[in-house]
FIKOL-820122 format. One line per field, with one value per residue (C-alpha): chain; residue in three letters; x negated, y negated, z negated. Coordinates in Angstrom, 1 decimal, padded with zeros to 4 digits. Each point is the difference from the previous one (the first is absolute). Example, Ala and Ser with C-alpha at 12.3 -4.5 7.8 and 13.67 -1.06 7.14 Angstrom:
2
chain [A, A]
res [ALA, SER]
c1 [-012.3, -001.4]
c2 [004.5, -003.4]
c3 [-007.8, 000.7]
% end
This chain:
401
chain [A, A, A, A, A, A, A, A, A, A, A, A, A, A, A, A, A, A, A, A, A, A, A, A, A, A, A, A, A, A, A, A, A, A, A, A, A, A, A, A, A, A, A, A, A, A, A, A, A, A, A, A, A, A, A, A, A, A, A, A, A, A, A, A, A, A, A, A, A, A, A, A, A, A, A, A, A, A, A, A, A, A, A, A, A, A, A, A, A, A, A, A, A, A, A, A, A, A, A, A, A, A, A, A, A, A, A, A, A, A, A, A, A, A, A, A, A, A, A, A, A, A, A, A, A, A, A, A, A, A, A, A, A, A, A, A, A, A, A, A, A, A, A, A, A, A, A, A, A, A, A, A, A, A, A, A, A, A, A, A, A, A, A, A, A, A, A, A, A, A, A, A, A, A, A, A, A, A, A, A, A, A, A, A, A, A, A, A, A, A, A, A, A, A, A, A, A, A, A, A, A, A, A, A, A, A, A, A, A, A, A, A, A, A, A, A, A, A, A, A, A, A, A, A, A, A, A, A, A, A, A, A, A, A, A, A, A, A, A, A, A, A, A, A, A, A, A, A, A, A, A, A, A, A, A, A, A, A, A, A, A, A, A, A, A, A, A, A, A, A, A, A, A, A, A, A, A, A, A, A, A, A, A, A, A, A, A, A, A, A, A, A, A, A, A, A, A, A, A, A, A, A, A, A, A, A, A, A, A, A, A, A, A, A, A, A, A, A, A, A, A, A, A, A, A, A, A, A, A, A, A, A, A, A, A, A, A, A, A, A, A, A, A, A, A, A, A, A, A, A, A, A, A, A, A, A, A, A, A, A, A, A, A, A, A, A, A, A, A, A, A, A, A, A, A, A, A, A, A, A, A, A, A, A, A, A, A, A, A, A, A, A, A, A, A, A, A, A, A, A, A]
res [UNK, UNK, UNK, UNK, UNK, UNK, UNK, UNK, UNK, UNK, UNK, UNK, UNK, UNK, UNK, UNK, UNK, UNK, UNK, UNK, UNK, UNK, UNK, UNK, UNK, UNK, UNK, UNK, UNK, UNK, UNK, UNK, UNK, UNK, UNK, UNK, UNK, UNK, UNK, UNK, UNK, UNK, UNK, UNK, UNK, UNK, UNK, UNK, UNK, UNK, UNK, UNK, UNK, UNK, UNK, UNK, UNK, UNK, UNK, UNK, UNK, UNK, UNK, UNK, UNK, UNK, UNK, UNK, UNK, UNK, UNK, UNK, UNK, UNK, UNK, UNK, UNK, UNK, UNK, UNK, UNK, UNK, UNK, UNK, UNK, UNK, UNK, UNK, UNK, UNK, UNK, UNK, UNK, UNK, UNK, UNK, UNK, UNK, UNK, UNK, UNK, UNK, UNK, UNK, UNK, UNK, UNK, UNK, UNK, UNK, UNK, UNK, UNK, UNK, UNK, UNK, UNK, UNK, UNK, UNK, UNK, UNK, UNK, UNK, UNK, UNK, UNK, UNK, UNK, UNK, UNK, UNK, UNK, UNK, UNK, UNK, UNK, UNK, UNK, UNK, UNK, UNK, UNK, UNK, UNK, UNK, UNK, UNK, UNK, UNK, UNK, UNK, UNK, UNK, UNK, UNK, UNK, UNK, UNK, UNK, UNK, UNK, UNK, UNK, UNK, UNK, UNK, UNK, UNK, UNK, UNK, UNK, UNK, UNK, UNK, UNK, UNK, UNK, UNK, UNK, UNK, UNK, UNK, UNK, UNK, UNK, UNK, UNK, UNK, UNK, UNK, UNK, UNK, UNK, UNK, UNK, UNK, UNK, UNK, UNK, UNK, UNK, UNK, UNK, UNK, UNK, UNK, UNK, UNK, UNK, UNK, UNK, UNK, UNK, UNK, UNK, UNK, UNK, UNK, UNK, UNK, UNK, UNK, UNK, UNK, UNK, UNK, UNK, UNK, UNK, UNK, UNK, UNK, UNK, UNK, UNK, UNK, UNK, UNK, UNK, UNK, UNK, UNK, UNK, UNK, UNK, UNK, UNK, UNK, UNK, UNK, UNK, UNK, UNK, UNK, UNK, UNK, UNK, UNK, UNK, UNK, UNK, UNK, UNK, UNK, UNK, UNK, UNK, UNK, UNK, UNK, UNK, UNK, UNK, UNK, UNK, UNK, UNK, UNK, UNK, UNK, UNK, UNK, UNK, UNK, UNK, UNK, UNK, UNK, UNK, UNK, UNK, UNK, UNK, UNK, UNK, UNK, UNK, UNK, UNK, UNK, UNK, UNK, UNK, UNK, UNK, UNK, UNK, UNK, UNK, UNK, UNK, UNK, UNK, UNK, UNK, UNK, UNK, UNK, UNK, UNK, UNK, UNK, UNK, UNK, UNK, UNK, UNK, UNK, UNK, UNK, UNK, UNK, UNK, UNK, UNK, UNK, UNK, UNK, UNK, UNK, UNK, UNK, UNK, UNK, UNK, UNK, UNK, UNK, UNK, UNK, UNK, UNK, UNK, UNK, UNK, UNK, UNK, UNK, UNK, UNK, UNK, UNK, UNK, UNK, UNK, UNK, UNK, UNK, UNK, UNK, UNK, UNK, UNK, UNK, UNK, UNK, UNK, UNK, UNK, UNK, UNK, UNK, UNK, UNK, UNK, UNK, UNK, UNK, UNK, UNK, UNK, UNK, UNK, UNK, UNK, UNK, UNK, UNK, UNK, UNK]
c1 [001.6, 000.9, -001.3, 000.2, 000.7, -001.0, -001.7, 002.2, 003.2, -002.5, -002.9, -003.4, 000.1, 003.8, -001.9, -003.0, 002.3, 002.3, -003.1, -001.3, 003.2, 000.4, -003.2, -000.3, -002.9, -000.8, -001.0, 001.8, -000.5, 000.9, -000.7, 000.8, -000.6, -003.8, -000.8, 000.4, -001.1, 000.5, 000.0, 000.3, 001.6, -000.5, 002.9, 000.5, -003.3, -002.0, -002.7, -001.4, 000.5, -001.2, 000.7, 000.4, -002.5, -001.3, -003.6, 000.6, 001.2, -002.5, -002.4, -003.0, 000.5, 001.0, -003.4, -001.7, 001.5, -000.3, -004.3, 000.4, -001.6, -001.8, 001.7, -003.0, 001.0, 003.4, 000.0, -001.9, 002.2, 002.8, -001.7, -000.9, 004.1, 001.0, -002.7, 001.3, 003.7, -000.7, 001.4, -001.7, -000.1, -001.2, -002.5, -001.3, -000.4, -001.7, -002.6, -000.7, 001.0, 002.7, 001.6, 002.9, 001.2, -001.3, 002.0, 003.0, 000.3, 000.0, 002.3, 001.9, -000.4, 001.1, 003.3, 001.0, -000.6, 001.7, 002.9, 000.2, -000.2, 003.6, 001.7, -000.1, 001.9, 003.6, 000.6, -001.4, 001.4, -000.7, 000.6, -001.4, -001.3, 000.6, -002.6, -002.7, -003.3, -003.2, -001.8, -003.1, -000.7, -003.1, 001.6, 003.0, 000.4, 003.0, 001.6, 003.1, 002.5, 002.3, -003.5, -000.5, 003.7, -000.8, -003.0, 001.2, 003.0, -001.9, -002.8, 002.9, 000.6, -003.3, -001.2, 003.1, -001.7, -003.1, 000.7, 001.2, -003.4, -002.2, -001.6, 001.4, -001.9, -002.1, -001.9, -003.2, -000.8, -003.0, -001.7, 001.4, -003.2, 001.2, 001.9, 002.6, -000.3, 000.0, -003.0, -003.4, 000.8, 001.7, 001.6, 000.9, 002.4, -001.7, 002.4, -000.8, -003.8, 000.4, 001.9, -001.9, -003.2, 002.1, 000.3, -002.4, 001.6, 000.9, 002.6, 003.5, 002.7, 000.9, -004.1, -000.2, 003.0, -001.5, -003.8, 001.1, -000.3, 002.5, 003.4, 002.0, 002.3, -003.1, -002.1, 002.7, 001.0, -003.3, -000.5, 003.3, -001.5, -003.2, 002.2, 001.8, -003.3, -001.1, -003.1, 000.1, 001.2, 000.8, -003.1, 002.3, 001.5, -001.2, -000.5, 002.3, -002.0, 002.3, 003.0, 002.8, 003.0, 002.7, 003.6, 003.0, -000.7, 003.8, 001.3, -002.9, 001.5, 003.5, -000.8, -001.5, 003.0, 002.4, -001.9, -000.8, 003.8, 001.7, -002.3, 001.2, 003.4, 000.2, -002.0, 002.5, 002.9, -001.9, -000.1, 003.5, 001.2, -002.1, 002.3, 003.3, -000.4, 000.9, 003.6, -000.8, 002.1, -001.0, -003.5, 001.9, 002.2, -002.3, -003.0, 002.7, -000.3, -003.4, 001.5, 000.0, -002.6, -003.7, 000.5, 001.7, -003.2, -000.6, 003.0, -001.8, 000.2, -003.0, -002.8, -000.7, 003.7, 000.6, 003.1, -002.0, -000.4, -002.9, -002.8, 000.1, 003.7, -001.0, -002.6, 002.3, 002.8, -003.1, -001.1, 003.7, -000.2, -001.3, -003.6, -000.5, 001.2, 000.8, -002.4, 000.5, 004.2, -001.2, -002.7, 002.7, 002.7, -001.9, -001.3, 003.1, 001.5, -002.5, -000.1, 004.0, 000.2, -002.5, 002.2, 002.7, -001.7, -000.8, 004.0, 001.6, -002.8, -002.2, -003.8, -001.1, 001.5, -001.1, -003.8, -000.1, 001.4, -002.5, -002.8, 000.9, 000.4, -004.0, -001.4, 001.3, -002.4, -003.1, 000.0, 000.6, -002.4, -002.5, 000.0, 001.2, -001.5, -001.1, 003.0, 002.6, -002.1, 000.2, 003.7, 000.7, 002.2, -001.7, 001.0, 003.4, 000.3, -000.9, 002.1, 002.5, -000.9, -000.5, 002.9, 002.2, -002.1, 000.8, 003.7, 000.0, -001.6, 002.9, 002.4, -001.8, -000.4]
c2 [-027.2, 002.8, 003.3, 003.1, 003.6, 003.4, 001.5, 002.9, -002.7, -002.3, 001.3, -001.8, -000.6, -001.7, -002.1, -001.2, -001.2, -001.7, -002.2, 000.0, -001.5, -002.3, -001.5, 001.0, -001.2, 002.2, 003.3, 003.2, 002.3, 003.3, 002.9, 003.8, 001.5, 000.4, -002.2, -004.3, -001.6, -004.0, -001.3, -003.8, -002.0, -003.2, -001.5, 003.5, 001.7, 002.2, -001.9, 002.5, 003.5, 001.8, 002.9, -001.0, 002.3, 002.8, -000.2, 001.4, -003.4, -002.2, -001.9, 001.6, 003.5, -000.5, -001.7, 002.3, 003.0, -001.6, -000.1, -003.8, 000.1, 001.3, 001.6, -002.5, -003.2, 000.8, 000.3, -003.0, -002.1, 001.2, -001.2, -002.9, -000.3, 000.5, -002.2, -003.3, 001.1, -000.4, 002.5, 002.7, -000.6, -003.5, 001.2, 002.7, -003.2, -002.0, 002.6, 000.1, 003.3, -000.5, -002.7, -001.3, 002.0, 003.2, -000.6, -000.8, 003.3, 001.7, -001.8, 000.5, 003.4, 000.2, -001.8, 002.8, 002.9, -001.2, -001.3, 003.3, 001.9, -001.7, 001.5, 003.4, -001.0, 001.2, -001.2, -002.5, -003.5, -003.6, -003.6, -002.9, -003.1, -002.7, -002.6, 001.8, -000.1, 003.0, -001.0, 002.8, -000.4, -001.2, -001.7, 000.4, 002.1, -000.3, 002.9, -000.1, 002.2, 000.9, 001.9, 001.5, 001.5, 001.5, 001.3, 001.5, 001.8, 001.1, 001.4, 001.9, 002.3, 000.3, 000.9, 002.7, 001.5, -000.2, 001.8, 002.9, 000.7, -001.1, 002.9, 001.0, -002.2, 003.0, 000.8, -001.4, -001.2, 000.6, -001.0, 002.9, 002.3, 000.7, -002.8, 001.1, -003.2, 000.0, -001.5, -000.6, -003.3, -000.3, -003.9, -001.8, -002.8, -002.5, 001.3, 003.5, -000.6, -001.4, 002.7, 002.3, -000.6, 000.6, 003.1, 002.5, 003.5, -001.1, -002.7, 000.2, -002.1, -001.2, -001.0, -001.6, -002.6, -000.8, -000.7, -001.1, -003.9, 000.0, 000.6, 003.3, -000.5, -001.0, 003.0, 002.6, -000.9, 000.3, 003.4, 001.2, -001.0, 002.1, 003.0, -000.5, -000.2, 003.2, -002.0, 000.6, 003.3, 001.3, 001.2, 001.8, -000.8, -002.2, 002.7, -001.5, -000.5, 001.8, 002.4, -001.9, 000.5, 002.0, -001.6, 001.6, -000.5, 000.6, -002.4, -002.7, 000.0, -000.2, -003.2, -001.3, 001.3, -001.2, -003.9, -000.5, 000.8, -001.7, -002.8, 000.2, 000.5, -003.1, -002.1, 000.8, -000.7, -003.6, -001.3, 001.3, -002.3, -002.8, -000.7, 001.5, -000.5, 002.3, 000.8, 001.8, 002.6, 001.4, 001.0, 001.4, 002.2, 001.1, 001.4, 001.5, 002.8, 001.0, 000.0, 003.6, 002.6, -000.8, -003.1, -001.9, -000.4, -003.2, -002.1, -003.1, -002.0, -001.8, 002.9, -002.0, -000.7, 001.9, 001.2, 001.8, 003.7, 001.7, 001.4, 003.3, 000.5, 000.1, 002.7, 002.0, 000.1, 000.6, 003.1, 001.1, 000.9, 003.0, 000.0, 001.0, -002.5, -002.6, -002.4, 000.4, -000.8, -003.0, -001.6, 000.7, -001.7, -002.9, -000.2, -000.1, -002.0, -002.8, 000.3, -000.5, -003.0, -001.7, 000.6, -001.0, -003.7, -000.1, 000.5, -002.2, -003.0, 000.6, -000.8, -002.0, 001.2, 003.9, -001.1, -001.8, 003.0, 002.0, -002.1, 000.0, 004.0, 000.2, -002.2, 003.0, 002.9, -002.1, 000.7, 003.3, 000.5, -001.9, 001.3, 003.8, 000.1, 003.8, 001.1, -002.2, 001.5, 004.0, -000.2, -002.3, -002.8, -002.4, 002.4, 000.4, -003.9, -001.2, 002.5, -001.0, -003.5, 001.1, 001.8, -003.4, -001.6, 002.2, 000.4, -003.8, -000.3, 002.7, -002.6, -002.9, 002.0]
c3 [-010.1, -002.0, 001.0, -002.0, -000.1, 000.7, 003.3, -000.1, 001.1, 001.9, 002.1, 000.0, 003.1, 000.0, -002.8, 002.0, 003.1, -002.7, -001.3, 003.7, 001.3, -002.9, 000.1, -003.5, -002.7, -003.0, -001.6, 000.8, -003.2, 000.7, -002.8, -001.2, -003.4, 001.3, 002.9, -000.1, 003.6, 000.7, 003.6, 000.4, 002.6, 001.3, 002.6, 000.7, 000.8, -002.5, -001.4, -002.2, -002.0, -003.0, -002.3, -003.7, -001.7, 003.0, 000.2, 004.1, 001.2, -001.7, 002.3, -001.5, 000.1, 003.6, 000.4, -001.8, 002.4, 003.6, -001.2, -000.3, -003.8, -002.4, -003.2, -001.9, 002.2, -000.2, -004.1, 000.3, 001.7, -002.2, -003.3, 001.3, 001.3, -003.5, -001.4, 002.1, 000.7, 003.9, 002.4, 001.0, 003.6, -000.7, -002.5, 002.8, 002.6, -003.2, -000.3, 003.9, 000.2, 002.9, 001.8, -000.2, 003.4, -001.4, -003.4, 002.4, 001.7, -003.3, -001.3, 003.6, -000.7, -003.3, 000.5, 003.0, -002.5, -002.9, 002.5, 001.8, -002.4, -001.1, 002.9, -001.1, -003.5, -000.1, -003.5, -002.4, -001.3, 001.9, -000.8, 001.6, -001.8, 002.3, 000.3, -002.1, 000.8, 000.1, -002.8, 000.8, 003.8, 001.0, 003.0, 001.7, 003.5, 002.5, 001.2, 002.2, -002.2, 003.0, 001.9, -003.7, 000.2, 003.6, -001.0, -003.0, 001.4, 002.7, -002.8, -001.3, 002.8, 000.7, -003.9, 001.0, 002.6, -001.8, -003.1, 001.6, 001.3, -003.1, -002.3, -003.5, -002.9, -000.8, 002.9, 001.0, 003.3, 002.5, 003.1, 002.9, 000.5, 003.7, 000.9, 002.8, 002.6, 003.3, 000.9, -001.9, -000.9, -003.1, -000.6, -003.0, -000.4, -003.1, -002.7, 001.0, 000.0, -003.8, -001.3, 001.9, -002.1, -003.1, 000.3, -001.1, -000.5, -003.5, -000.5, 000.5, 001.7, -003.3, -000.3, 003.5, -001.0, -003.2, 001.6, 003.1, 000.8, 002.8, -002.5, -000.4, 003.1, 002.4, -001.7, 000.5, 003.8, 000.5, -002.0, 002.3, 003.2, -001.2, -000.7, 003.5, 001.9, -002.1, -001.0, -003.8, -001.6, -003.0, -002.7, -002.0, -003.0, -003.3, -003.3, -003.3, -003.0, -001.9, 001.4, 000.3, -001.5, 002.2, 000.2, 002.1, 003.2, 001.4, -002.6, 001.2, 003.5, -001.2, -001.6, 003.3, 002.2, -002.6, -000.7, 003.8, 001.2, -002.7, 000.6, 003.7, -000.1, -002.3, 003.0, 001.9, -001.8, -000.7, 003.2, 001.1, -003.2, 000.4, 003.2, -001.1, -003.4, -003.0, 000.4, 004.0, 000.1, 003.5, -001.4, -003.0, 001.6, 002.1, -002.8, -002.3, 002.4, -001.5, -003.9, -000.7, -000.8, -000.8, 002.5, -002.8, -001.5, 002.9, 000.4, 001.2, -003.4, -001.7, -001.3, -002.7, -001.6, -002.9, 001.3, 003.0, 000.5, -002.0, 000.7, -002.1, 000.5, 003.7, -000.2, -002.2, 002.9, 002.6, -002.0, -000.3, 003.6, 001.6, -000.2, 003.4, 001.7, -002.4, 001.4, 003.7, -001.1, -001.8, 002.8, 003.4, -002.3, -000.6, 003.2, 001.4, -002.3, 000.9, 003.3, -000.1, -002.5, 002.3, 003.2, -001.7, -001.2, 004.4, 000.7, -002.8, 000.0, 003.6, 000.9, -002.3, -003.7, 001.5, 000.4, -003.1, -002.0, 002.1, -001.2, -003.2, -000.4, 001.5, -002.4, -002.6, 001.0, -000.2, -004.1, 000.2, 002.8, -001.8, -003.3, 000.2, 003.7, -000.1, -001.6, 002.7, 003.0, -001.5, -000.4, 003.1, -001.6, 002.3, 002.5, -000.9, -000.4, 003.4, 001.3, -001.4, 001.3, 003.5, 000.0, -001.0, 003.2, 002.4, -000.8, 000.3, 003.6, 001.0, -000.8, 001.5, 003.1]
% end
């Protein structure tokens, strides 16, 4: 079987329910410009999972956080790896530091984050290698891939939900002094309780996912339920070393405005030609109405061809509106403008093409959230974005009635 491409034509997802279906054996190598993860298959289920070169994955450092070993057993037990070429989970049971369950759930545990963690990737190349084998697993564990695609879209809209609660990067995080509850008893679910006692008035979010044995999306739905139940509270914010060095805000944003609705607009278009194909008129017709003025700049094509609209030419038109309401002309119009294209994908294609353009456009502001969080929040692009989304909804259960 030959499988190869890019995950901004072929979702993860669509990949794992391909090998799924297929009953598939091999490794699926998927890798950007920073980042190379492998996730082997065996008659369709995942059998294991690893990140080429990112200490965060390994099966030691994961001990070594959850308090299952010592930093001196643990360099230990990787000299004597090295020294004999064994595994290191087998080299762990070897020493009678664990059994051969306990190295199992790691490894259990290891597989889901590096899996995961794949679902929020909107670009970066793939190619199976039918009929290879892991060559550095301890032992093999089964997991049904079709319950690792529900549980990975379904980590998606929560990780959504999520990140618009989360703290910026900077700011530390505390115990609440007065906790607001309404009764004395204050209760804990067991990820809670374990990031509780992480936090000390000093670490960050950013400090909690890197300490924390319980991975980053377990750590922050734990860190957002916290917030929610006004249990933890912010200790104000970490002092730089050194003061950093101001860039323009306004031109900052712009790019995120500019890279998340290009980004979306070409989603769109996507799925409407992955059924229609490339010569769909209909679609055509109907987004040449937005060709004019500074909505030019996001015509639905791939943000990464050459021949797409640039960056710096985009903030030049921006800035050649009036400053005074130049960004309040630029947010409505996109707004509206994805709201529309998404009503438009329900009436020419139905249900089922609408959702999955939908689903597609979501996965988009978890980047921007993640990364440029405090900035996203202070100039409401999340806002305006699920707006935009609602809006697109609600129009749609008008016409269902």
């Amino acid at each position: 079987m030959s499988l190869a491409g890019n995950l901004k034509t072929v979702s993860f997802p669509d990949i794992l329910q391909l090998l799924a279906t297929g009953k598939k054996t091999g490794i699926l190598e998927l890798k950007t410009s920073t980042r190379q993860k492998e996730v082997s298959f065996k008659n369709g289920n995942i059998i294991y999972a690893s990140s080429v070169n990112a200490s965060e994955d390994l099966l030691g450092n994961m001990l070594l956080h959850r308090g299952r070993i010592t930093k001196e057993d643990l360099n230990r037990a990787i000299t004597l790896h090295k020294q004999t070429g064994r595994q290191l989970g087998t080299t762990l049971i070897d020493m009678n530091l664990f059994d051969k369950e306990e190295i199992a759930e790691c490894l259990k545990l290891q597989i889901e984050e590096v899996v995961y963690n794949l679902f929020s990737w909107q670009e970066g190349d793939f190619y199976f290698h039918e009929g290879s084998k892991p060559k550095n697993a301890p032992f093999l564990i089964e997991l049904s891939t079709m319950n690792v695609v529900m549980e990975g879209t379904r980590r998606i809209d929560e990780w959504l939900e999520i990140q618009k609660v989360l703290p910026p990067d900077d700011v530390r995080l505390a115990l609440a002094t007065s906790p607001k509850t309404k009764n004395e008893e204050v209760r804990f679910s067991m990820e809670e309780y374990r990031v509780v006692t992480l936090i000390n008035g000093e670490r960050t979010l950013t400090d909690l996912m890197s300490i924390s044995p319980l991975g980053e999306f377990v750590t922050c739905r734990a860190v957002y339920k916290l917030i929610l139940s006004k249990l933890i509270e912010s200790n104000g914010k970490v002092e730089s070393a050194q003061e950093e060095i101001k860039v323009n805000e306004e031109e900052v944003v712009l790019g995120i405005i500019f890279n998340l609705y290009n980004n979306c607009f070409y989603r769109i278009r996507n799925s409407v030609d992955s059924i229609l194909g490339m010569e769909n008129r209909r679609f055509n017709d109907f987004v040449s109405q937005y060709r004019s003025s500074i909505f030019a700049y996001f015509p639905g094509t791939d943000p990464n061809s050459e021949l797409g609209p640039k960056l710096d030419k985009f903030i030049e038109a921006v800035h050649a509106l009036p400053k005074e309401n130049r960004y309040h002309k630029l947010m409505s119009g996109l707004e509206s403008m994805l709201s529309e294209q998404l009503e438009f994908v329900f009436q020419l294609l139905g249900d089922g093409v609408y959702h999955h353009a939908v689903s597609k456009v979501k996965k988009e502001i978890a980047e921007p959230i993640a990364f440029r969080r405090e900035l996203v929040k202070r100039y409401a692009i999340d806002e305006n974005f699920y707006k935009s989304i609602k809006r697109a909804d609600k129009v749609i259960k008008m016409v269902r009635g």
